[in-house]
N, C-alpha and C positions, 0 to 999 in steps of 0.2 A: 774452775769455770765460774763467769762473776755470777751473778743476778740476774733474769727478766723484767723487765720495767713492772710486770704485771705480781710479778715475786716480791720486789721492792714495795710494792703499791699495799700487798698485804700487810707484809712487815711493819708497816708505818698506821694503818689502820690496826694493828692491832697493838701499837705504841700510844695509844692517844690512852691517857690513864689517868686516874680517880683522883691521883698524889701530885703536885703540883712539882716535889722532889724526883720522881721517878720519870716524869716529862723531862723537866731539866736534863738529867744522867743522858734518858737514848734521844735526845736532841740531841747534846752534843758527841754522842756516840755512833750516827747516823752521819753526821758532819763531815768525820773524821773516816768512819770505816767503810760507809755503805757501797762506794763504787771499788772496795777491794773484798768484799762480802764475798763467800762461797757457800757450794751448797751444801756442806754440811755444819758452817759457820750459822748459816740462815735457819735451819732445822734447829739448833741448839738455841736458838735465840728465840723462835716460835715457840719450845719449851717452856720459857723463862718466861716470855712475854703473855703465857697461859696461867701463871702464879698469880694468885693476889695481892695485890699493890703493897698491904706489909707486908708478904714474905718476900718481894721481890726486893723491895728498898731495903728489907734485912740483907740480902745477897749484895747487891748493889753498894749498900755503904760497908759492907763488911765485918756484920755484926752478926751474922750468922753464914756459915759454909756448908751447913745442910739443911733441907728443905723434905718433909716427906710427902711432898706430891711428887718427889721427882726421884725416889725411890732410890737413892745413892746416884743417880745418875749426873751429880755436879761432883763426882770423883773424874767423871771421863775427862781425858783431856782437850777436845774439843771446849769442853763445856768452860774447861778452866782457864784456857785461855781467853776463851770470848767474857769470861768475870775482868779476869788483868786487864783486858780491852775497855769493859765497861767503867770499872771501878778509876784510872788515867784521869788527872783530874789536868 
């Protein structure tokens, strides 16, 4: 099931970020994915998009694959595929 306009709307409010690198990434990962976004794609990504701007740009360029805010929870596979999605250059 895709997105709500109003689902989308947070997603995007809560992409607007501190790093001018980490806008770049979910621009153009919003671009690409957002009208095939689902709901458990959208949940793993309001995780991510809950990191601060260095740990998230550490995931994002692939300089780190663990994070302890998120408690091994970037093992799941949701979580890993929405990294390959993001990281897609």
């Amino acid at each position: 099931m895709n997105l709500t306009s109003a689902e989308s709307y947070r997603l995007h409010a809560a992409a607007r970020r501190g790093l001018l690198e980490n806008d770049l990434i979910l621009e153009r990962f919003f671009r690409r994915y957002e009208a095939v976004l689902d709901q458990e794609q959208a949940i793993a990504l309001g995780q991510l998009l809950a990191l601060d701007d260095n740990d998230l740009l550490d995931l994002l360029l692939g300089r780190s694959n663990t994070v302890a805010a998120l408690d091994g929870e970037v093992s799941s596979p949701v979580l890993q595929k929405l990294l390959l999605m993001l990281r897609e250059k």
